[in-house]
ZALOTI-36445 format. One record per atom (N, C-alpha, C): atom name; y, x, z; residue number from 0; residue in one letter. Coordinates in Angstrom, 2 decimals. Example, Ala and Ser with C-alpha at 12.3 -4.5 7.8 and 13.67 -1.06 7.14 Angstrom:
# residues 2
REC  at        Y        X        Z    i  aa
REC   N    -5.69    13.19     7.80    0   a
REC  CA    -4.50    12.30     7.80    0   a
REC   C    -3.30    13.20     7.80    0   a
REC   N    -2.25    12.85     7.08    1   s
REC  CA    -1.06    13.67     7.14    1   s
REC   C     0.03    12.90     7.87    1   s
//
This chain:
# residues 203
REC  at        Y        X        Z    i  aa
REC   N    53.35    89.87   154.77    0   x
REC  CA    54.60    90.60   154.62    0   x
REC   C    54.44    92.03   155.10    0   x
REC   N    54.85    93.12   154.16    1   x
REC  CA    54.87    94.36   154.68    1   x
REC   C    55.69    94.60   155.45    1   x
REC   N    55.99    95.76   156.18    2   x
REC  CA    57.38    96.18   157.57    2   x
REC   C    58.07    96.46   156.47    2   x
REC   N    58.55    97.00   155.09    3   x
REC  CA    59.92    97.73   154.69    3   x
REC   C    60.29    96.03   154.26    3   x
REC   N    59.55    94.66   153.98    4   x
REC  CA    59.68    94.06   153.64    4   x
REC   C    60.80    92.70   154.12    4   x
REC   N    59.84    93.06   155.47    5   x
REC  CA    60.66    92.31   156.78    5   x
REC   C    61.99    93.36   157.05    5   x
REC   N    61.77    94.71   156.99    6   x
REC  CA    63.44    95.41   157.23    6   x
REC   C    64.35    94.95   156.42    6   x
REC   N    63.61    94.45   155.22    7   x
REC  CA    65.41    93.76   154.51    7   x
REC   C    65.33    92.54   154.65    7   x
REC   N    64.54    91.59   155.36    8   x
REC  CA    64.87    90.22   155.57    8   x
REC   C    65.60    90.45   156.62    8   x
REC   N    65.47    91.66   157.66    9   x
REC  CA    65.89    91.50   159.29    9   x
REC   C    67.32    91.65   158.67    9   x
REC   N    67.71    93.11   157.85   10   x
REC  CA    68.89    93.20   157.75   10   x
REC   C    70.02    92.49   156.67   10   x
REC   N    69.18    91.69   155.52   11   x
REC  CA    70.26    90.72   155.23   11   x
REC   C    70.29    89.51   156.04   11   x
REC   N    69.32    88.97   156.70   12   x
REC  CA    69.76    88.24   157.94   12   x
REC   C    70.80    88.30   158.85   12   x
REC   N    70.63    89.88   159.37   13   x
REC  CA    71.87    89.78   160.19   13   x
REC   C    72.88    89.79   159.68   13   x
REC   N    73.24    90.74   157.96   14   x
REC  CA    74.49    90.73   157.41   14   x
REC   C    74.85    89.25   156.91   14   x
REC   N    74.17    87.91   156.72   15   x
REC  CA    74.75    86.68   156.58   15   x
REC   C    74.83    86.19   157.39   15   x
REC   N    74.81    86.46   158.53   16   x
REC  CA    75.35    85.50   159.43   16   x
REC   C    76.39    86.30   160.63   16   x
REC   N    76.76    87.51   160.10   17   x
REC  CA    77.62    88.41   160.63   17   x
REC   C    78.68    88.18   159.47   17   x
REC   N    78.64    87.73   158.04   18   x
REC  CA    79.97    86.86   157.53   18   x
REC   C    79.70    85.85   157.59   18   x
REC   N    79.19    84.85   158.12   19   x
REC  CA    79.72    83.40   158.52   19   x
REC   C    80.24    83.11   159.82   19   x
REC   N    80.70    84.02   160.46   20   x
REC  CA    81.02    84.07   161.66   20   x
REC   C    82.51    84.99   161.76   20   x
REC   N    82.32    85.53   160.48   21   x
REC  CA    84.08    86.10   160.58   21   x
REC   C    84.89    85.62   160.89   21   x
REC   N    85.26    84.40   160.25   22   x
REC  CA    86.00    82.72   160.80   22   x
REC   C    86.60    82.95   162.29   22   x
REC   N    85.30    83.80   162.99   23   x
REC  CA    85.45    83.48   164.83   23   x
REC   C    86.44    84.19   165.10   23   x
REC   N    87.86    84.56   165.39   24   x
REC  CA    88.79    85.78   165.41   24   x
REC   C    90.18    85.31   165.56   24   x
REC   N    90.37    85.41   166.44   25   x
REC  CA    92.19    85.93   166.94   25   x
REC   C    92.66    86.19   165.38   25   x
REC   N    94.09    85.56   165.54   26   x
REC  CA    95.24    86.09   164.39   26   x
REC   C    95.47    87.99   164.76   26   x
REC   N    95.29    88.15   163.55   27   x
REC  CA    96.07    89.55   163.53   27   x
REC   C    97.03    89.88   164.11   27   x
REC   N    97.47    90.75   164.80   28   x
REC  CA    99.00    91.12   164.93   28   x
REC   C    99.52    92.39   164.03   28   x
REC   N    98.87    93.08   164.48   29   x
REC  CA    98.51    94.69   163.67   29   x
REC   C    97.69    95.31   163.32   29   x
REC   N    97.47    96.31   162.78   30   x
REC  CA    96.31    97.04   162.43   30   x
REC   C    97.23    98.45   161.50   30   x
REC   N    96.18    99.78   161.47   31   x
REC  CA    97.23   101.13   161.05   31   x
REC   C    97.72   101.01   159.90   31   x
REC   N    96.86   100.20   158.78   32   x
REC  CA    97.72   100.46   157.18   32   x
REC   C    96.75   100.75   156.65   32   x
REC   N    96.87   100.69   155.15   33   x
REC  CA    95.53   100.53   154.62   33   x
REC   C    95.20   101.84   154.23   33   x
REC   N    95.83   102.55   153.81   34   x
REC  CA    96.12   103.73   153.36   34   x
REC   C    94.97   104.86   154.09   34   x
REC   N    95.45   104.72   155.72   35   x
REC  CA    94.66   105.24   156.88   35   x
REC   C    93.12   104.22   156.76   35   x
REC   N    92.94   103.60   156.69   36   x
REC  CA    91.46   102.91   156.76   36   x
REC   C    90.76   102.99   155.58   36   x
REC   N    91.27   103.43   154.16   37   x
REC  CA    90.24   103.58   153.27   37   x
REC   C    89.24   104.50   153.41   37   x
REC   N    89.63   105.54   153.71   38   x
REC  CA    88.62   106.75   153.44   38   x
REC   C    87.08   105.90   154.70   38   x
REC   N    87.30   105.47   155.35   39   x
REC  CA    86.47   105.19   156.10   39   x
REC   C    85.66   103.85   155.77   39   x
REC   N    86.59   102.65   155.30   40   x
REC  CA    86.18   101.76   154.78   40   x
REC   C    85.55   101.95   153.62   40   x
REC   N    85.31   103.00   152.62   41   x
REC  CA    84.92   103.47   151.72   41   x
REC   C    83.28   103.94   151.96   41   x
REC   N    83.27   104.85   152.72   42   x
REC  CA    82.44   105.46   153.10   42   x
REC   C    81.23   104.23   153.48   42   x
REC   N    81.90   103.42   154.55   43   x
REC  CA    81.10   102.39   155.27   43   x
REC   C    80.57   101.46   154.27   43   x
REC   N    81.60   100.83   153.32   44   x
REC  CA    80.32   100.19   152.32   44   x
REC   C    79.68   100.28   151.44   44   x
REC   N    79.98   101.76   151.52   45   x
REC  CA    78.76   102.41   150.01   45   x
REC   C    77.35   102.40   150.97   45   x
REC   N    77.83   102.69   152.20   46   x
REC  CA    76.38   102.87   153.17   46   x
REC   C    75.59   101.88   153.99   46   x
REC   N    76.61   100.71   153.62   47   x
REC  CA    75.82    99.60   153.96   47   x
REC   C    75.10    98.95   153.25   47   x
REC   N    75.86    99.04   151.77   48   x
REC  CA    75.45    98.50   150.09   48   x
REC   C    74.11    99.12   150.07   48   x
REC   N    73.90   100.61   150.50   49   x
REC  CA    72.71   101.17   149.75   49   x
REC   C    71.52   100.44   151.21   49   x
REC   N    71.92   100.61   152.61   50   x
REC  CA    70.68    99.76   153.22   50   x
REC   C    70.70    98.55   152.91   50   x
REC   N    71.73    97.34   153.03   51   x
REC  CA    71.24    96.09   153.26   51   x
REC   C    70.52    95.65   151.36   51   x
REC   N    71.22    96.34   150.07   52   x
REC  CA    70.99    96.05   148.69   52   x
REC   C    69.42    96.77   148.01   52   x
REC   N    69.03    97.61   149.06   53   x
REC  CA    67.89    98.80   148.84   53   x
REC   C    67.17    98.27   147.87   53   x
REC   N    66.24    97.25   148.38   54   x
REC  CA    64.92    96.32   146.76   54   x
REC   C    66.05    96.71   146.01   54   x
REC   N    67.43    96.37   145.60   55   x
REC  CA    68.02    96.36   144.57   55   x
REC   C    67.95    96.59   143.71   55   x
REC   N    68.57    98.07   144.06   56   x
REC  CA    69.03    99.53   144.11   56   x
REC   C    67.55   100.20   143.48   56   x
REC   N    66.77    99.95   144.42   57   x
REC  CA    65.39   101.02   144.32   57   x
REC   C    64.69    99.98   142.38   57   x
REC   N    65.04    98.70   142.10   58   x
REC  CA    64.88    98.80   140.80   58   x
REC   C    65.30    99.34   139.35   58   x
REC   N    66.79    99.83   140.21   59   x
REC  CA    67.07   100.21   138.68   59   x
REC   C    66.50   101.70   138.39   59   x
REC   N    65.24   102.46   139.19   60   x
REC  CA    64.27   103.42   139.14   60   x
REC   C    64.09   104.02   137.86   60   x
REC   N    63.54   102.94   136.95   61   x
REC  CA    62.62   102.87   135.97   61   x
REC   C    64.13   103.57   134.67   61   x
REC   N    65.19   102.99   135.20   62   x
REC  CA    66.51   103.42   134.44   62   x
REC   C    67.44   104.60   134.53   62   x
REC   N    67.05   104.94   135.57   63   x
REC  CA    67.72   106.31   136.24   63   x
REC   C    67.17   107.34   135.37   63   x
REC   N    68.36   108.33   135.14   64   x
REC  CA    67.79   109.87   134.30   64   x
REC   C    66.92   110.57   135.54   64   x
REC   N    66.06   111.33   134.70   65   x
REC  CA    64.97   112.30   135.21   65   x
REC   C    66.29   112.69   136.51   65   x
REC   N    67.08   113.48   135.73   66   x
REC  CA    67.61   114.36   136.83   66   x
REC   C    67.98   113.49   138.21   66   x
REC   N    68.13   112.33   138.19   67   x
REC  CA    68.38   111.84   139.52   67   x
REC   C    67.17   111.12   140.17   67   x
REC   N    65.93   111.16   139.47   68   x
REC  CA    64.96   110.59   139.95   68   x
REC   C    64.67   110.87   141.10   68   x
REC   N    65.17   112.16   141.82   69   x
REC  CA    64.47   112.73   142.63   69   x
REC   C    65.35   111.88   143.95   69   x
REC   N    66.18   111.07   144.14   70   x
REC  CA    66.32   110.38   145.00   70   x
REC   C    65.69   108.86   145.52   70   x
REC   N    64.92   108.79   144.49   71   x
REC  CA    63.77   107.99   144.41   71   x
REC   C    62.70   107.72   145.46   71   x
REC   N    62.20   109.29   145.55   72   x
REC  CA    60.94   109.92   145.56   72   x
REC   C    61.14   109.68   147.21   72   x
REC   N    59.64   109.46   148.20   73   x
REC  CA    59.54   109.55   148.97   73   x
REC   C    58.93   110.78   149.23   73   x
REC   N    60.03   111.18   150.69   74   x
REC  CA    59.50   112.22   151.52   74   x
REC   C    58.15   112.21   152.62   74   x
REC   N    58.05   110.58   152.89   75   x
REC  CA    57.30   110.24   153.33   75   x
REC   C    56.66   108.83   153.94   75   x
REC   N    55.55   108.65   154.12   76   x
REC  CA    55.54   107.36   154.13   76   x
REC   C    54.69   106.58   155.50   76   x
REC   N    55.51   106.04   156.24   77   x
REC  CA    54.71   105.73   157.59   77   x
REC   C    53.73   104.71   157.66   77   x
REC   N    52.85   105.18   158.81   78   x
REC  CA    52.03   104.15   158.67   78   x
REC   C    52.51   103.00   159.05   78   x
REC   N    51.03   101.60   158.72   79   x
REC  CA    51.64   100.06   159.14   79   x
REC   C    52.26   100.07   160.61   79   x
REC   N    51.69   100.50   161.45   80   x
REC  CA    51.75   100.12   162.76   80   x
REC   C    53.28   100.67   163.46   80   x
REC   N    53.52   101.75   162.66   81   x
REC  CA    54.79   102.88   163.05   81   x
REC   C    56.09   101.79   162.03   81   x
REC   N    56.03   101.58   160.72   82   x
REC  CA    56.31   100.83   160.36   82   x
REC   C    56.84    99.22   161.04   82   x
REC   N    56.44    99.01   161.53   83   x
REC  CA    56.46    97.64   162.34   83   x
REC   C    57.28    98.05   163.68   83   x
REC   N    57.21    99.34   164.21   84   x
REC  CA    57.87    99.47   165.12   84   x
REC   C    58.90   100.01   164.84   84   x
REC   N    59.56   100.72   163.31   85   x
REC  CA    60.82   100.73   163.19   85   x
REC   C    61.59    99.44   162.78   85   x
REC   N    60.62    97.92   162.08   86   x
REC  CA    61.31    96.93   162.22   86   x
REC   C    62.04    96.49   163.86   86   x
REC   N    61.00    96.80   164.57   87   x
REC  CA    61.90    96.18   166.01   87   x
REC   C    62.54    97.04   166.52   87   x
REC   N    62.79    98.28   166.41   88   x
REC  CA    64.08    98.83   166.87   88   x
REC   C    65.22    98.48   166.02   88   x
REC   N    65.00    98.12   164.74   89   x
REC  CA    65.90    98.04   163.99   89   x
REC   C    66.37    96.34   164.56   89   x
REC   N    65.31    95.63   164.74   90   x
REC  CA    65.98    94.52   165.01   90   x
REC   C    66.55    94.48   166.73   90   x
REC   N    66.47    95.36   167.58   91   x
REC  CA    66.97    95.75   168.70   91   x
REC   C    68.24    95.76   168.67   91   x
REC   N    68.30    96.91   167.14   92   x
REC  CA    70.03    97.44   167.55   92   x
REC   C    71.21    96.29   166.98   92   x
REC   N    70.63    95.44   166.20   93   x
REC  CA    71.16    94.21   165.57   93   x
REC   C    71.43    92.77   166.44   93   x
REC   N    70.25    93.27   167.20   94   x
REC  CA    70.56    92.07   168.04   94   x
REC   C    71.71    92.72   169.67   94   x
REC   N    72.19    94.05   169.61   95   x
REC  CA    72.68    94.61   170.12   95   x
REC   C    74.27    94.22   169.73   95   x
REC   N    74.22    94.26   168.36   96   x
REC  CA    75.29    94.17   167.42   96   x
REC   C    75.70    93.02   167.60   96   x
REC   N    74.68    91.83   167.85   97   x
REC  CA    75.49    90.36   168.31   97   x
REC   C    76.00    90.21   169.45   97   x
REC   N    75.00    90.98   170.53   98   x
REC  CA    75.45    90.65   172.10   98   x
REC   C    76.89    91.09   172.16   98   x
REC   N    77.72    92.50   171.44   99   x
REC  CA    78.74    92.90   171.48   99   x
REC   C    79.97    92.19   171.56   99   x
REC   N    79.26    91.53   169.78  100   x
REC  CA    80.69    90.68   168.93  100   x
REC   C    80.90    88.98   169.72  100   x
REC   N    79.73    88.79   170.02  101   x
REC  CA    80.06    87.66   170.98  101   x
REC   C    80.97    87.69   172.47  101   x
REC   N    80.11    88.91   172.82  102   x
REC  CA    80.77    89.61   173.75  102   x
REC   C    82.53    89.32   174.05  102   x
REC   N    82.69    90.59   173.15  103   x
REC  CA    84.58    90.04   172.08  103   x
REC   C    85.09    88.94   172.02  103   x
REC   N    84.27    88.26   171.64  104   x
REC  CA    84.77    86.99   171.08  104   x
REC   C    85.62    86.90   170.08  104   x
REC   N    86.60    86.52   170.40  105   x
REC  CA    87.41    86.30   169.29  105   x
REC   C    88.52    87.80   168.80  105   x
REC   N    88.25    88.50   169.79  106   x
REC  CA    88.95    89.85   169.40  106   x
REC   C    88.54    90.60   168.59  106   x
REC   N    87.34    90.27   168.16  107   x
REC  CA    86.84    91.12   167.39  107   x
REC   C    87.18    91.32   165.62  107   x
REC   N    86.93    92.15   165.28  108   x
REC  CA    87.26    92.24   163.82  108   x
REC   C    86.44    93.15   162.68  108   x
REC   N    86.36    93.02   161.48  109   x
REC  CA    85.62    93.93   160.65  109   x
REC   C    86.81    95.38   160.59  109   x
REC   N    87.90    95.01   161.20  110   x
REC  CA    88.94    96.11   160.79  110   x
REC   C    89.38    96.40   161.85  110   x
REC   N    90.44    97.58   161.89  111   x
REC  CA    90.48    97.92   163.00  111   x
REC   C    92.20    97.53   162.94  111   x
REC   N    91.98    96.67   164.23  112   x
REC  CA    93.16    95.35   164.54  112   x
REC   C    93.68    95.61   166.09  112   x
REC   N    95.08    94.81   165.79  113   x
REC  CA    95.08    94.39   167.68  113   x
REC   C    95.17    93.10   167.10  113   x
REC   N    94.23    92.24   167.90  114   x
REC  CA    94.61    90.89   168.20  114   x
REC   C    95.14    90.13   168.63  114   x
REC   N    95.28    88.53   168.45  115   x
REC  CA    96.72    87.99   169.94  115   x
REC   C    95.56    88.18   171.29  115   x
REC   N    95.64    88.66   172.10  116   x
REC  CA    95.52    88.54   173.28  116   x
REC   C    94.32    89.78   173.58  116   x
REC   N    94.76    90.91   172.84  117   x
REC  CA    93.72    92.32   172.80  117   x
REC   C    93.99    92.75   174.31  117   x
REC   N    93.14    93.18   174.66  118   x
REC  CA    92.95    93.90   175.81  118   x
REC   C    91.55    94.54   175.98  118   x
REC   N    91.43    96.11   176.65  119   x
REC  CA    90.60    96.42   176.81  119   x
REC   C    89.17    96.03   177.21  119   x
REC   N    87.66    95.51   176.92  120   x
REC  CA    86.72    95.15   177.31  120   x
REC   C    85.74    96.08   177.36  120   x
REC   N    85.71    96.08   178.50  121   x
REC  CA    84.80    97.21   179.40  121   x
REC   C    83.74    97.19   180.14  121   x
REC   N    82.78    95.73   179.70  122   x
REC  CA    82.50    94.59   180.45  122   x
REC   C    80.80    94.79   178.91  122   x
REC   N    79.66    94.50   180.00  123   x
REC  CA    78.82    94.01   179.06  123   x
REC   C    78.38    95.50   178.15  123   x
REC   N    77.92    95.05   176.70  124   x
REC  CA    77.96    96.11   175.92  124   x
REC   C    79.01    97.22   175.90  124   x
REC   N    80.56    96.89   176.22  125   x
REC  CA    81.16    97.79   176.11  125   x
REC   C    81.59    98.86   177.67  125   x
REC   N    80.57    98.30   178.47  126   x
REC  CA    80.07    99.54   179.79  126   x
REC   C    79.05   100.31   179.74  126   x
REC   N    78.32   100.25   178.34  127   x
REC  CA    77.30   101.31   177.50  127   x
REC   C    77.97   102.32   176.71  127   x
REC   N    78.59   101.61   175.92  128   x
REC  CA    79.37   102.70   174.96  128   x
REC   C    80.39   101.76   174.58  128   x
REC   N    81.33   102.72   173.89  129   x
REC  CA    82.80   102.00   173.50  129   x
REC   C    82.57   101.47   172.38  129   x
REC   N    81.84   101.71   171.55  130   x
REC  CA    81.41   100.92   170.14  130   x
REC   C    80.48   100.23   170.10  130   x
REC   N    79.95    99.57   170.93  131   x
REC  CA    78.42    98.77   170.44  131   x
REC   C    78.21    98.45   169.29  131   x
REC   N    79.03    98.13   168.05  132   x
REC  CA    78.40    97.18   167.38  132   x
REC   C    78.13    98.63   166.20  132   x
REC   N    78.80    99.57   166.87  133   x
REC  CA    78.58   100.65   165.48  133   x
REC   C    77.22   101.51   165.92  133   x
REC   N    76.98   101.70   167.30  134   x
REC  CA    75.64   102.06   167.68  134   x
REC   C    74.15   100.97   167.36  134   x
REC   N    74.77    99.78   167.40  135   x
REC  CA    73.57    98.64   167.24  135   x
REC   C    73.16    98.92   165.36  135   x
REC   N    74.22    99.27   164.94  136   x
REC  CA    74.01    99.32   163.20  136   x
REC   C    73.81   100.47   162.75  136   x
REC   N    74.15   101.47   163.57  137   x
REC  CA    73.33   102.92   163.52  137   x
REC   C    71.66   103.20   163.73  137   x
REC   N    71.26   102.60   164.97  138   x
REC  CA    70.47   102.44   165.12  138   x
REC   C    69.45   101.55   164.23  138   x
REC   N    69.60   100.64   163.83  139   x
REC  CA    68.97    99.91   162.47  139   x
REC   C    68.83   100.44   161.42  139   x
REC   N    70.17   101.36   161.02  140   x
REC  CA    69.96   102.07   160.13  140   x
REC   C    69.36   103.48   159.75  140   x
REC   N    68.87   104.41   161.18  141   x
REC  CA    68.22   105.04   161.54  141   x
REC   C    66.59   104.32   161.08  141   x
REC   N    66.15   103.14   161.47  142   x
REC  CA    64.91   102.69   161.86  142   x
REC   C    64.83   102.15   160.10  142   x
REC   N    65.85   101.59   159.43  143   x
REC  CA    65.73   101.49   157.73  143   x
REC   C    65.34   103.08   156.97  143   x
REC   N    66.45   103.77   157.39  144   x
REC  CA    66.47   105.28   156.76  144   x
REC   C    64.18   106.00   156.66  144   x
REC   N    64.39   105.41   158.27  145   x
REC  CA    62.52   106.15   158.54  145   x
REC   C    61.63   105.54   157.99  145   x
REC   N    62.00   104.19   157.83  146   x
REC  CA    60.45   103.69   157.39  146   x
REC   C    60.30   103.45   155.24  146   x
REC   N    61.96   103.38   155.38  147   x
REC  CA    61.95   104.20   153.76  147   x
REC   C    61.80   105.21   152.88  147   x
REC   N    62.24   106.31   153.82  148   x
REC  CA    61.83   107.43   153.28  148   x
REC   C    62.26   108.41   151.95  148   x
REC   N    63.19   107.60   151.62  149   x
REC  CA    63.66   108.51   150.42  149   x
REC   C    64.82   109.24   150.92  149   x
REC   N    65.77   110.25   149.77  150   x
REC  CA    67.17   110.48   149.72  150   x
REC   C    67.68   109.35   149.77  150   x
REC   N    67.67   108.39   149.13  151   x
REC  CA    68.57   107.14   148.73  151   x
REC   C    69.12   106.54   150.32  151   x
REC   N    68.19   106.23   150.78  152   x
REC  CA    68.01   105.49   152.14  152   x
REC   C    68.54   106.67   153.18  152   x
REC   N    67.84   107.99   153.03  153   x
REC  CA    69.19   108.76   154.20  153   x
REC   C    70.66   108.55   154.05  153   x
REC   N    70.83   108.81   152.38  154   x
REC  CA    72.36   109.08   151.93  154   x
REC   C    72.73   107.89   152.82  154   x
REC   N    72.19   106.67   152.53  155   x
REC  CA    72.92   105.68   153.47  155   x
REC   C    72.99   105.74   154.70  155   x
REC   N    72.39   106.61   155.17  156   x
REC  CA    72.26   106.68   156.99  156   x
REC   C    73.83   107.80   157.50  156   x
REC   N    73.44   108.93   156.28  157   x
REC  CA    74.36   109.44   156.36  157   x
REC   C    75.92   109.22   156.29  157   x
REC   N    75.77   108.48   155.33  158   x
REC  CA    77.45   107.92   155.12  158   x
REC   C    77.91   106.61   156.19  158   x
REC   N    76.95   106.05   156.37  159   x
REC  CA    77.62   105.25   157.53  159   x
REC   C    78.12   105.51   159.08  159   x
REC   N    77.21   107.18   159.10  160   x
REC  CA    77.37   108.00   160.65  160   x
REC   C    78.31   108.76   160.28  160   x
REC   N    78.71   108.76   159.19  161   x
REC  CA    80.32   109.84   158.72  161   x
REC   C    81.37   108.52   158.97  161   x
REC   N    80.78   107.35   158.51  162   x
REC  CA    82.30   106.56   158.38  162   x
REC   C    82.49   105.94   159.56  162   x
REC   N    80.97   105.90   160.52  163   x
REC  CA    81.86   105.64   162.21  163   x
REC   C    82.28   106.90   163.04  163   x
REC   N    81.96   107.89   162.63  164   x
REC  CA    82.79   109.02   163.45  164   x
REC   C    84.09   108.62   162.69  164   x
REC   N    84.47   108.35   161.83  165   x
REC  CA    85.19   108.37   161.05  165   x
REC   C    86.48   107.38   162.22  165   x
REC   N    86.01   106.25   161.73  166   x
REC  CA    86.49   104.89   162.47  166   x
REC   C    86.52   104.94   163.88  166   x
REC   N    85.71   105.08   164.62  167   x
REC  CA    85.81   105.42   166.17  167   x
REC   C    86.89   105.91   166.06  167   x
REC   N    87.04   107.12   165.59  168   x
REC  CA    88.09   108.15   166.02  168   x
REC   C    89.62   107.77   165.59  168   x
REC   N    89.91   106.81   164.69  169   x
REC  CA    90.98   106.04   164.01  169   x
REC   C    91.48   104.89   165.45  169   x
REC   N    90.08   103.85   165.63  170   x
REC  CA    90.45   102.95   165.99  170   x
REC   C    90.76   103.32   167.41  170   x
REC   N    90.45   104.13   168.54  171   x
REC  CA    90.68   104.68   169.54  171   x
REC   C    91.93   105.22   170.12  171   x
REC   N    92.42   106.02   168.41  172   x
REC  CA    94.25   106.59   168.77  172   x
REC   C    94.96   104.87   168.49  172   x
REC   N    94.48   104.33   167.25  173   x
REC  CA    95.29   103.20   167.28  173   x
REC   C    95.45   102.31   168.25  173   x
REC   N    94.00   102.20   169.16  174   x
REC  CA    93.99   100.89   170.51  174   x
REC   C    94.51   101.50   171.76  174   x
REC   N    94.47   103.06   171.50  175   x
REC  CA    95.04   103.67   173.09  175   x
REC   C    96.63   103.40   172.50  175   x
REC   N    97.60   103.62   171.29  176   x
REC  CA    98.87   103.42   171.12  176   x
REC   C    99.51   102.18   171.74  176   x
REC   N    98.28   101.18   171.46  177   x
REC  CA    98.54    99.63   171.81  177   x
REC   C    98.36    98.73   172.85  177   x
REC   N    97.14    99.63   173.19  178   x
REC  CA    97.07    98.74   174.27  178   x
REC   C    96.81    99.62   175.66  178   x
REC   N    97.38   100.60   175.73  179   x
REC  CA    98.05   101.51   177.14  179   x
REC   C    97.12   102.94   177.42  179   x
REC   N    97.91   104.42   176.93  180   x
REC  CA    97.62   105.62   176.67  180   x
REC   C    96.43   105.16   177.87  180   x
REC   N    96.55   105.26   179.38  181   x
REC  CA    96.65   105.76   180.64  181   x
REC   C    95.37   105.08   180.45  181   x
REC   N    95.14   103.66   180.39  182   x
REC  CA    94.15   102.69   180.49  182   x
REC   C    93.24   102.76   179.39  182   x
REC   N    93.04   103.25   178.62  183   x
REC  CA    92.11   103.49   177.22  183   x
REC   C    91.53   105.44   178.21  183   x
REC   N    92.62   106.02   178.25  184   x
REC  CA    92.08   107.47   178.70  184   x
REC   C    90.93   107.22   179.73  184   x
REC   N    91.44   106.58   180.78  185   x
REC  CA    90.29   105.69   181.96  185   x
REC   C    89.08   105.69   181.40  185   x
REC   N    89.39   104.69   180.30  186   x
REC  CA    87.89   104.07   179.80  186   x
REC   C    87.16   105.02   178.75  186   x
REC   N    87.46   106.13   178.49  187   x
REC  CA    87.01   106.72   177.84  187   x
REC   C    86.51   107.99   178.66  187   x
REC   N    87.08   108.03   179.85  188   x
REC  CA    86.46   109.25   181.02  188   x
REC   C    84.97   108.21   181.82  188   x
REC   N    85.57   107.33   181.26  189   x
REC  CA    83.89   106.56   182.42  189   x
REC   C    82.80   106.13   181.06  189   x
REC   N    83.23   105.93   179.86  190   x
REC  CA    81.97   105.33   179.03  190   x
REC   C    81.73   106.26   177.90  190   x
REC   N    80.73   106.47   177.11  191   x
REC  CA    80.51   107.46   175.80  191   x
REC   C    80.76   106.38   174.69  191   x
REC   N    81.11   107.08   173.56  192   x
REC  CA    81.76   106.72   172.64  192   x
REC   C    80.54   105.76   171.87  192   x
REC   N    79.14   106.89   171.65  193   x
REC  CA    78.50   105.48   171.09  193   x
REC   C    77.04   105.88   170.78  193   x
REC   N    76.64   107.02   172.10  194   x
REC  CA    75.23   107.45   172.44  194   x
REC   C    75.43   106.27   173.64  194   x
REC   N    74.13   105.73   174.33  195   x
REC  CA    74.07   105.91   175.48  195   x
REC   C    73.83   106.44   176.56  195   x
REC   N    74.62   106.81   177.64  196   x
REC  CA    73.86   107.43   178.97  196   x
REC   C    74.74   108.92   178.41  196   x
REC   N    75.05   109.06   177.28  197   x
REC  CA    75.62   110.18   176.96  197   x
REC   C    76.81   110.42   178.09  197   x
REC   N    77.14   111.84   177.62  198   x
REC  CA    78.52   112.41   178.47  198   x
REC   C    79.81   111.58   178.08  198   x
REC   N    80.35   110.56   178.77  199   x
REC  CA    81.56   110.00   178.52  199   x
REC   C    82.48   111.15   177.76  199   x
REC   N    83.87   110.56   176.81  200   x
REC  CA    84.60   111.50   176.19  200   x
REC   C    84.13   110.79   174.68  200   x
REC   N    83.96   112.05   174.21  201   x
REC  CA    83.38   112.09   172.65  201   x
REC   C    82.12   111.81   172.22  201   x
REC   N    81.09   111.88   173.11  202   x
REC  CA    79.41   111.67   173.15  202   x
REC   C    79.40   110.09   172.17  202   x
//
């Protein structure tokens, strides 16, 4: 097995069994409206479609006009050994992505929700950064983006780091509305948003 080979077993692995586990979750109470969550939800699964679907995607090549070929084309191509070590960061930040949502438990959601019994968790992954599970899938998708090498595979890196600035910044006014200005401000003066070790705030 080659490393870009194992990067899409690692990452449709984790994406099937990150929906068979949706099931796990608190009833809804609220969430902002859909209206407010498209532009972001938009963004997020064109950029997940193009990493976790890539073999796909990268066949219909042979069909693509000249003029778009050039997203094809590799910029560059790493060696085996470098290769292999963006599979395990990639599988780092995924397995980052579970410690989170388990973490949660049942609060957790693909959307941005209050749950029955939401309350701030500040505990675990979320005394690293306030988003773990969007840093654990950043990070994977950083370590997909490098060892692929094309436009195709950035565009996806790119649009998924637009649609969690995106979302962070949504779900943060919505969970400080809900679940207490004073006590979200707290937790956002002591943890970074979704570097680690970064400057708490916006970092």
């Amino acid at each position: 097995m080659t490393p870009e080979n194992a990067m899409s077993a690692v990452l449709i692995g984790w994406y099937a069994t990150w929906i068979i586990a949706a099931r796990w979750a608190n009833r809804t109470q609220k969430h902002p409206g859909s209206l407010r969550e498209l532009p972001y939800f938009f963004l997020e699964s064109t950029g997940l479609s193009i990493l976790l679907f890539y073999p796909l995607v990268m066949m219909l090549q042979p069909y693509v006009p000249p003029v778009l070929q050039v997203w094809f084309q590799r910029f560059w191509q790493l060696p085996v050994n470098a290769g292999w070590v963006a599979v395990g960061v990639a599988g780092a930040g995924l397995l980052f992505c579970w410690w989170a949502r388990i973490h949660l438990g049942k609060l957790w959601s693909g959307f941005i929700t209050r749950k029955e019994g939401h309350r701030i968790v500040d505990s675990g992954p979320y005394a690293v950064v306030r988003h773990p599970i969007y840093t654990g899938a950043l990070t994977a998708a950083l370590a997909a983006a490098a060892i692929r090498g094309t436009p195709l595979a950035l565009a996806g890196l790119a649009l998924l780091t637009v649609a969690y600035q995106m979302k962070t910044r949504l779900e943060e006014k919505f969970l400080s509305e809900e679940l207490g200005a004073e006590a979200y401000a707290a937790y956002r003066r002591r943890v970074p948003r979704l570097v680690p070790f970064a400057r708490p705030g916006e970092a």
